[in-house]
KEMI-485664 format. One record per residue: chain; x, y, z of N, C-alpha, C, CB in turn. Coordinates in steps of 0.05 Angstrom, whole numbers, plus 5000, padded with zeros to 4 digits. Atoms other than C-alpha are relative to their C-alpha. Glycine has a CB too. Example, Ala and Ser with C-alpha at 12.3 -4.5 7.8 and 13.67 -1.06 7.14 Angstrom:
2
(node A (5018 4976 5000) (5246 4910 5156) (5018 5024 5000) (4980 5001 5025))
(node A (4984 4976 4999) (5273 4979 5143) (4985 5022 5014) (5009 5009 4971))
***
This chain:
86
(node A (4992 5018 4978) (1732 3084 1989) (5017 5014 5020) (5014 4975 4989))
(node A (4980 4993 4975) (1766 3100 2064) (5029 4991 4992) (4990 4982 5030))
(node A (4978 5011 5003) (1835 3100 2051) (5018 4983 5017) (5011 5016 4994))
(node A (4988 5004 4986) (1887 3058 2085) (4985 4980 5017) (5008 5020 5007))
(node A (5017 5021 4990) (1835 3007 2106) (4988 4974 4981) (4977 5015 5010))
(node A (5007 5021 5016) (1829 2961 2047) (5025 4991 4987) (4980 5008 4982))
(node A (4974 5009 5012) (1877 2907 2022) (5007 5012 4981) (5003 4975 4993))
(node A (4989 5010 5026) (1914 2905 1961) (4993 4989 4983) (5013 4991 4999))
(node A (5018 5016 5019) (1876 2887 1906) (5010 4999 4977) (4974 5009 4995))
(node A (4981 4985 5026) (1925 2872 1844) (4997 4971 4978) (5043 5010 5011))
(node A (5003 5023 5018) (1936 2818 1790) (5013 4981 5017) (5013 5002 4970))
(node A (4987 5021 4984) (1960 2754 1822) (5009 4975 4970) (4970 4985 5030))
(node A (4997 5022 5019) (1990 2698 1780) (4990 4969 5019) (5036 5000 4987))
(node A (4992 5026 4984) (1961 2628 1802) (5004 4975 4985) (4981 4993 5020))
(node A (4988 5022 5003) (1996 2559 1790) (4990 4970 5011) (5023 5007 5010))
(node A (4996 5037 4986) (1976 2484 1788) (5016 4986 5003) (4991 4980 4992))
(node A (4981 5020 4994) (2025 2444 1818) (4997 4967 4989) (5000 5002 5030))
(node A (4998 5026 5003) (2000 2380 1790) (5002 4997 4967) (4975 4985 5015))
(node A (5001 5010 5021) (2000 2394 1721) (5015 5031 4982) (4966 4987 4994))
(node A (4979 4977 5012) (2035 2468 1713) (4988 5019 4983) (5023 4988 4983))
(node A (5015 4974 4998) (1972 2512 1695) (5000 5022 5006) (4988 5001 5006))
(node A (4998 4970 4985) (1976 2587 1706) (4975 5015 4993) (5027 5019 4988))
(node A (5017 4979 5005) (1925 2634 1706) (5010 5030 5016) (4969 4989 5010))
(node A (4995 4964 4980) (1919 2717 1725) (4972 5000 5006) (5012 5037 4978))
(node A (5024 4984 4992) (1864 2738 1763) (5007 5024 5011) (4983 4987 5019))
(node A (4999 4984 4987) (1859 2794 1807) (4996 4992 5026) (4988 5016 4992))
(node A (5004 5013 4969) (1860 2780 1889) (5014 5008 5018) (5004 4974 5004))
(node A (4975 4984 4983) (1887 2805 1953) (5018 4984 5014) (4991 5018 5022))
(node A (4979 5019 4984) (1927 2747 1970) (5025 5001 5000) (4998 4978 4995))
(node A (4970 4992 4991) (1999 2759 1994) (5007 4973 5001) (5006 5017 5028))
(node A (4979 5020 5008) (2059 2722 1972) (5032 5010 4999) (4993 4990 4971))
(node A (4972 4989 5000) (2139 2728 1980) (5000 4990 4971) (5025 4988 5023))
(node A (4992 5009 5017) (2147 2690 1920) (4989 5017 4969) (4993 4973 5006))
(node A (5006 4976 5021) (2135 2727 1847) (5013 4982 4976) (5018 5036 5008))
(node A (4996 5016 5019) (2140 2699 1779) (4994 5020 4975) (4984 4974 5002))
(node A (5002 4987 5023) (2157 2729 1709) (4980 4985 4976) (5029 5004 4991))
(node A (5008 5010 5018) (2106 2725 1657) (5008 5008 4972) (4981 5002 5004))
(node A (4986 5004 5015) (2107 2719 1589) (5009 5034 4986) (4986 4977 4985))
(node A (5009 4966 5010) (2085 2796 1571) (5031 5016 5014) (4958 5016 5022))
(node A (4972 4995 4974) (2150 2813 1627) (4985 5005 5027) (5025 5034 4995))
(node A (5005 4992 4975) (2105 2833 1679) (5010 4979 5027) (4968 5004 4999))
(node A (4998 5012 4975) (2122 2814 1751) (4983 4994 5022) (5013 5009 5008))
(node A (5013 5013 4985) (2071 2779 1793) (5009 4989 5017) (4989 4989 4992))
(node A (5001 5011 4983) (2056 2750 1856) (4992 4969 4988) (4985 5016 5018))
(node A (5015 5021 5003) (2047 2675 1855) (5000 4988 5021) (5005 4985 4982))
(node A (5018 5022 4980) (2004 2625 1894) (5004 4970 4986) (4960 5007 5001))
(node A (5008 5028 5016) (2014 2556 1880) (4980 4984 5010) (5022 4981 4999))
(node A (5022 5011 4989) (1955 2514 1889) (4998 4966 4990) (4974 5020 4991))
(node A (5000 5022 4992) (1948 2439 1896) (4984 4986 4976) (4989 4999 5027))
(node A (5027 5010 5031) (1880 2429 1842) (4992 5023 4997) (4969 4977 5004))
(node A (5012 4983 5005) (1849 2477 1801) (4983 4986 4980) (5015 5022 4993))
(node A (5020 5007 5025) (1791 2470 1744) (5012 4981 4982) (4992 5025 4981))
(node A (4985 4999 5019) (1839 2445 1703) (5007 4971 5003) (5021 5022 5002))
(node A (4998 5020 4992) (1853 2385 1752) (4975 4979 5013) (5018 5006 5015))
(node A (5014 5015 4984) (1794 2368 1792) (4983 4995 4981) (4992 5011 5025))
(node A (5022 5015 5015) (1755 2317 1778) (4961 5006 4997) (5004 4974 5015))
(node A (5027 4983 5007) (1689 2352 1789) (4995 5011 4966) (5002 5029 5020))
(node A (4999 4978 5028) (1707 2402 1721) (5017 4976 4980) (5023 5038 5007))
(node A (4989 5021 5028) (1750 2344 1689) (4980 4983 4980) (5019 4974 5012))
(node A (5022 5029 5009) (1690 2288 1684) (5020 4977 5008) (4989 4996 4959))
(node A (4998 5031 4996) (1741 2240 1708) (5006 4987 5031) (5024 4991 4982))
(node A (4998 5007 4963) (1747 2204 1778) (5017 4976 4996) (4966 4991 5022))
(node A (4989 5030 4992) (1784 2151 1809) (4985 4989 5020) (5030 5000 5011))
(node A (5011 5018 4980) (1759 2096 1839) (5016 4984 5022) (4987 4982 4987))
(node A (4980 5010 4975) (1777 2075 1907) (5004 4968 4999) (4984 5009 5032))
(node A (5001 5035 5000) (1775 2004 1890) (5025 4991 4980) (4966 4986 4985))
(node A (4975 4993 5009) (1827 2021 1848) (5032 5001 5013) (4994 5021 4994))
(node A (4972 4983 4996) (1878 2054 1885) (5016 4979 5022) (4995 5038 5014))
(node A (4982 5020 4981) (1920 1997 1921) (4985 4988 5014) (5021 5010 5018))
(node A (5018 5033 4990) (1862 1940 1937) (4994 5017 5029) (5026 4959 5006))
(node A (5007 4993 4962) (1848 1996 2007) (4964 4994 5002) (5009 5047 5010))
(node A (5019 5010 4993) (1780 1973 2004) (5002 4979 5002) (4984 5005 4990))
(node A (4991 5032 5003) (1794 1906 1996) (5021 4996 5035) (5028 4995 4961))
(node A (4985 5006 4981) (1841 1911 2060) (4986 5011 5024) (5028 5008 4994))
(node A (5010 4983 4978) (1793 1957 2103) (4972 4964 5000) (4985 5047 4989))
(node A (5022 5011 4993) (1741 1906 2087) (5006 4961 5023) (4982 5000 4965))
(node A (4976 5023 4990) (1794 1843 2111) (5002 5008 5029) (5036 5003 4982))
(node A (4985 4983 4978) (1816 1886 2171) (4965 4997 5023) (5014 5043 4983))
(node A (5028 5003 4977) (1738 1894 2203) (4986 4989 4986) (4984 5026 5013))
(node A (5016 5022 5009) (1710 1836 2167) (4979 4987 5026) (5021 4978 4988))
(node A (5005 5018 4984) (1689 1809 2239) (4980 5020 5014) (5024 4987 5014))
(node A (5015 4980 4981) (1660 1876 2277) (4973 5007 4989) (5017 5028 5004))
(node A (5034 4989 5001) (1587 1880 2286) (4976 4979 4991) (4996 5026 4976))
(node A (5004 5042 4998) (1589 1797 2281) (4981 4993 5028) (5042 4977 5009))
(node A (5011 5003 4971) (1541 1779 2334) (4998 4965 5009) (4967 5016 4999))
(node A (5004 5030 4992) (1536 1704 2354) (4982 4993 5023) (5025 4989 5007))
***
């Protein structure tokens, strides 16, 4: 490879924030932040929002919007009338 023209390609630690999963991959994504594992090494970490671990795709489980605070129930209240013709 050309030197001096390709990122940084190193272990990365990444983190689910919703449930406190870690994994190591490898990746060139840059981070100030850095986190001790358990081995001692010192990593970069990414925290990330959902991973496998969370999303409902890889879980099998979903929520239903009919569920989550009656918002169908209030969208359907709200433009009950539009597209009413008389």
């Amino acid at each position: 490879m050309k030197e001096g023209i390709h990122p940084e390609y190193r272990e990365v630690c990444f983190v689910d924030l919703s449930n406190g999963f870690k994994f190591v991959t490898r990746s060139c994504v840059t981070s100030k932040e850095t986190t001790k594992m358990d081995d001692g090494r010192e990593l970069p970490l990414i925290k990330l929002e959902t991973t496998s671990e969370t999303h409902p795709f890889y879980t099998g489980t979903q929520k239903s919007v009919d569920n989550l605070g009656g918002r169908v129930e209030k969208f359907r209240t709200k433009f009950a009338r539009v597209g009413i013709k008389k």
